[in-house]
C-alpha positions in Angstrom: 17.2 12.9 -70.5 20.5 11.6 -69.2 18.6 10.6 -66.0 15.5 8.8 -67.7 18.3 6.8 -69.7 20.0 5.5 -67.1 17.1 4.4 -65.0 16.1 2.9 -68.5 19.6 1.1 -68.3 19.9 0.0 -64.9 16.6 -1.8 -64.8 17.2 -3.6 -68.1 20.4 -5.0 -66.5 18.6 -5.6 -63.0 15.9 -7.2 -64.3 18.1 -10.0 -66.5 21.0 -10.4 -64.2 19.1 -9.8 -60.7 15.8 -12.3 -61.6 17.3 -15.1 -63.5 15.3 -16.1 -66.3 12.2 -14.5 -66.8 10.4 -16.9 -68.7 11.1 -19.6 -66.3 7.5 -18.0 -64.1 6.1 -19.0 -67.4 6.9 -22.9 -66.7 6.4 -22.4 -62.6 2.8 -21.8 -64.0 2.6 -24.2 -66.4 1.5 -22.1 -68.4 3.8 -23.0 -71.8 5.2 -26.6 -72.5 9.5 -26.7 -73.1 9.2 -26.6 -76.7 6.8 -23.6 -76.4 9.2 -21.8 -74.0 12.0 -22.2 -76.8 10.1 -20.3 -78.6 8.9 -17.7 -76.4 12.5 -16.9 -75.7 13.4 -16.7 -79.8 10.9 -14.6 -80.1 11.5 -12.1 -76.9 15.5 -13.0 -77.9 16.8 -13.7 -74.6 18.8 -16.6 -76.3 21.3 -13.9 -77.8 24.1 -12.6 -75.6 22.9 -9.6 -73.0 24.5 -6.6 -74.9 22.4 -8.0 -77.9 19.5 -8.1 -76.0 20.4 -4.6 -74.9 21.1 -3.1 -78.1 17.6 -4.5 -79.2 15.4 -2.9 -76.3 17.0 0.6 -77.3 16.5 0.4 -81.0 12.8 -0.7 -79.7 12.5 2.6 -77.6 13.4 4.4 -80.6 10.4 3.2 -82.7 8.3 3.2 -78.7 8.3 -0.7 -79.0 8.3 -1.9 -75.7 8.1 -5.2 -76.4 5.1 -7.8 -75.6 3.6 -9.1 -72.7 4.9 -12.6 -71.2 1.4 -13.6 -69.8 -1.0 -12.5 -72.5 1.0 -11.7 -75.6 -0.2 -8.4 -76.0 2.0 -4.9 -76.6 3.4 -3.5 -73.4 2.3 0.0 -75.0 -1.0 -1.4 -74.9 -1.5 -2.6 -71.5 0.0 0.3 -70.2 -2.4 2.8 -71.9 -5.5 1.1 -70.7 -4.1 1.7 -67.3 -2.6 5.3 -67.9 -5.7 7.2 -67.5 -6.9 6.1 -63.8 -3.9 6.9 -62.7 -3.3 10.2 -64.1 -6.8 11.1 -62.4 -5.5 9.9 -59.5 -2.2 11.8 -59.5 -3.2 14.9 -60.8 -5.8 15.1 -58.1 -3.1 14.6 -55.4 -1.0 16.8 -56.7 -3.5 19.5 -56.4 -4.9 18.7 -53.1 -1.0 19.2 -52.2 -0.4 22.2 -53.6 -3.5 23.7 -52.4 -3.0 22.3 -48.7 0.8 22.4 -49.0 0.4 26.6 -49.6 -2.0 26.8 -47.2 -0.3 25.0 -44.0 3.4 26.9 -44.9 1.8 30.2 -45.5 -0.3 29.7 -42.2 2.3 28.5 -40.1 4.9 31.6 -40.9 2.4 34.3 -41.9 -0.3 34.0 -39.4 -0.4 36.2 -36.2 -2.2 33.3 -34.4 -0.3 31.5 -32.5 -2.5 28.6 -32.0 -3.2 28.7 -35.4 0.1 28.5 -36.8 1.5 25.6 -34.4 -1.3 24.1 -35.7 -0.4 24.2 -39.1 3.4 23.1 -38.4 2.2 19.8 -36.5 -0.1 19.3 -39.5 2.5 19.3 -41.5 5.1 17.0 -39.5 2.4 14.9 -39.4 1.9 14.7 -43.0 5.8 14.4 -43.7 6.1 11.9 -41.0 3.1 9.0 -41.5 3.8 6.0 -44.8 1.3 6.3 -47.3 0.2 2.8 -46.8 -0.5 3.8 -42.9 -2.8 6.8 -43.9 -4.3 5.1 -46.6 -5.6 2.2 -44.0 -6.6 4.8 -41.5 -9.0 6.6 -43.8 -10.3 3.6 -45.2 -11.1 2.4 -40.7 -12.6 6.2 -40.7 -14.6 5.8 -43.4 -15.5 2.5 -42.6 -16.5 2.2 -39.3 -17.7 5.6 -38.7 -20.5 7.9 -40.0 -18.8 9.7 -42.7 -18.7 6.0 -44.2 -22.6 7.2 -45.0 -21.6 10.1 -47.3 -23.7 9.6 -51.0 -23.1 6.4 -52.8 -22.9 2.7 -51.8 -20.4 2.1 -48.7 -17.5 4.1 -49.9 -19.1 4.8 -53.1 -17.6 8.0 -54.8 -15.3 8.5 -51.9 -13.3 5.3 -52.8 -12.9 5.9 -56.5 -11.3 9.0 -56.6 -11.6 11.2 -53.5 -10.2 9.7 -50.4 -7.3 7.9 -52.5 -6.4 11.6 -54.0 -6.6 12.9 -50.5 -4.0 10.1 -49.3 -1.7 11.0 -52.2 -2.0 14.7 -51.6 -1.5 15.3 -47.6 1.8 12.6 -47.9 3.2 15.5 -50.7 1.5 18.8 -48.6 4.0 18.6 -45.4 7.1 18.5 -47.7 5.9 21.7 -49.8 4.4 23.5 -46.6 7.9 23.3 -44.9 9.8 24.9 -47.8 7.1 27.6 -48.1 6.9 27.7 -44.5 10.5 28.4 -44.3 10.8 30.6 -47.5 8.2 32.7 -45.8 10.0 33.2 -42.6 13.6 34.4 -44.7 11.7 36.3 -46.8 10.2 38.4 -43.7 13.5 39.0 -42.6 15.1 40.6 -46.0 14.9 44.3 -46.5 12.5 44.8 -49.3 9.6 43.5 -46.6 10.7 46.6 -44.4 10.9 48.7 -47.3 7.4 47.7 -48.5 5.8 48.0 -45.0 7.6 51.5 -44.4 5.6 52.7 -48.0 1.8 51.6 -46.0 1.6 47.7 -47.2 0.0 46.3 -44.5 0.2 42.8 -43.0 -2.6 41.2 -45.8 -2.1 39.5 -49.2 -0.4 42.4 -50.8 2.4 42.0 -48.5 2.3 38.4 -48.3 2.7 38.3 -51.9 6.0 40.6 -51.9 7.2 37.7 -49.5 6.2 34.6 -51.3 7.0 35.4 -54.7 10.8 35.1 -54.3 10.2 31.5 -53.1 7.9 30.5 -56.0 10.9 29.3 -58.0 11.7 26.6 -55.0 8.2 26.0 -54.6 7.9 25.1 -58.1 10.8 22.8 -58.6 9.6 20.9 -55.0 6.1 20.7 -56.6 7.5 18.8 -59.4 9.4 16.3 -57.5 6.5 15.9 -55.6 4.5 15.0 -59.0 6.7 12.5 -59.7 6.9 11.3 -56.3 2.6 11.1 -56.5 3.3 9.1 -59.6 5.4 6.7 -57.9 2.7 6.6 -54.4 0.2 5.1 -56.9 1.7 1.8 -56.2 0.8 1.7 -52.3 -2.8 4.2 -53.2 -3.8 1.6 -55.7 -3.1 -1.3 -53.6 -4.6 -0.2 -51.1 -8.1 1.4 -52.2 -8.2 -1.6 -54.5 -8.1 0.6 -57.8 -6.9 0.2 -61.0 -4.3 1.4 -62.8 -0.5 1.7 -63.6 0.7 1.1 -59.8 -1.2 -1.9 -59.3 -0.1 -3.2 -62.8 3.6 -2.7 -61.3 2.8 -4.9 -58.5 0.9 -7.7 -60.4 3.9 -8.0 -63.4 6.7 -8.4 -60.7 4.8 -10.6 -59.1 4.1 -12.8 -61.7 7.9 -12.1 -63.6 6.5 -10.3 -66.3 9.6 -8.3 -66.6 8.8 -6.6 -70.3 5.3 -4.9 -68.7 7.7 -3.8 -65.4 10.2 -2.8 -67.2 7.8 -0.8 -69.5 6.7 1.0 -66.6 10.3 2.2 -65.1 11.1 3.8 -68.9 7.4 5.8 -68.1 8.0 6.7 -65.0 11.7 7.8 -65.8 10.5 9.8 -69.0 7.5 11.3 -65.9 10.4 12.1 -64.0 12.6 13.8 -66.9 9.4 15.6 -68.1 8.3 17.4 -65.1 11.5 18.7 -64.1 11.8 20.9 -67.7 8.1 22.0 -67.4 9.3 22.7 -63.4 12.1 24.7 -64.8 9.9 26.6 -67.5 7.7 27.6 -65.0 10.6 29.2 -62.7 11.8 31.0 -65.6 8.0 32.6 -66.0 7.6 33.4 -62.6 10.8 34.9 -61.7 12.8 37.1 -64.7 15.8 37.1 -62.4 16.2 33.3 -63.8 16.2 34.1 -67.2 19.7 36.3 -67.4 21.5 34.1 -65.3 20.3 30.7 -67.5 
């Protein structure tokens, strides 16, 4: 929680002291007369001192206040939830396609006797590690576009644009990071002496054995598979943009834009507590998968 709290606290401060005055988009816009924008700051009390202002937002966290909107005056809680649930489709489905993919390239590139095959698999993955989000996102839009898998059921993109092809972004950008660590996990774990112990009792070179190799690295895998979720979280910004979709990443982008800090700010405090949460569960996880964790926790 210490880490959520102080991403909570540096962007309350960067926001106020790095911006100016938050309201003043409000008259850029003129969208609120002076005397209105008096009271707009009374009531949002950014006409007490900053440590006020400060002691306020926490006390507000406590009760989950997050304040109200700048633009439309309604609950930042509120905005936020009607955008939660696209992106959570979204990231969950990434997250997936990158484990899934991400096992598949590491164990393939250090497990298979193909050589061919397992070159493939590494390029794959530098290739995955290496290309922006935004970059991959445009080219699978152009290959959807302009070619015949652009004809695939629904109108124009159809299906393929709501859900699939930005999840499939999302998920190969995450897949080259966790197919290296398992990828390299792999390779030490061939070289230790319970794999020679296990192959001199008759496991042959098939899942049974692969499983006495991987297992040690799940722990690892695990934790990198939770930074990864939060890491999808964050990627939702460029997906969102990109493929046009709704949700919390595009709201990010529209309430800087427009200075409305209490929505932004609302959304660092999630993504912080997304951050905190997945690590624990990560941690959990290890502890289930691998008993040596537990005596030495």
């Amino acid at each position: 929680m210490l880490t959520a709290f102080v991403a909570v606290t540096l962007t309350f401060f960067a926001l106020r002291l790095g911006g100016g005055d938050p309201t003043d988009s409000l008259m850029a816009q003129n969208l609120v007369t002076p005397e209105q924008l008096a009271a707009v700051r009374a009531t949002l009390g950014l006409d007490q001192p900053l440590i006020v202002q400060y002691a306020s937002f926490l006390a507000g966290l406590l009760r989950f206040d997050l304040g109200v909107s700048l633009f439309n005056s309604r609950p930042v809680v509120t905005v936020i939830a009607e955008q939660l649930g696209p992106t959570l489709r979204l990231a969950s489905a990434g997250l997936l396609i990158a484990i899934v993919l991400g096992l598949a390239l590491g164990i393939l590139s250090a497990w298979s006797r193909n050589r061919l095959a397992a070159d493939g698999a590494r390029w794959v993955s530098s290739l995955a590690t290496g290309l922006p989000v935004a970059l991959t996102g445009i080219l699978v839009i152009l290959l959807f576009s302009a070619t015949p898998l652009g004809r695939l059921p629904g109108p124009g993109l159809g299906w393929t644009r709501g859900l699939l092809l930005p999840a499939l972004v999302l998920g190969f950008a995450s897949a080259g990071a966790i197919a290296r660590a398992v990828n390299t996990e792999l390779s030490r774990s061939r070289a230790e002496p319970y794999m020679s112990a296990a192959a001199a009792r008759g496991v042959r070179h098939g899942p049974r054995l692969l499983w006495h190799a991987l297992r040690p690295a799940l722990p690892l895998v695990i934790s990198l598979c939770a930074l990864q979720a939060a890491y999808l979280f964050a990627g939702t910004v460029v997906t969102e943009t990109v493929f046009s979709r709704p949700g919390i990443g595009r709201l990010l982008v529209s309430s800087i834009l427009q200075g409305d800090y209490p929505v932004a700010q609302g959304l660092v405090v999630l993504a912080a507590l997304i951050y905190t949460l997945s690590q624990v569960m990560a941690d959990l996880l290890a502890l289930l998968v691998d008993p040596r964790l537990r005596g030495s926790s």
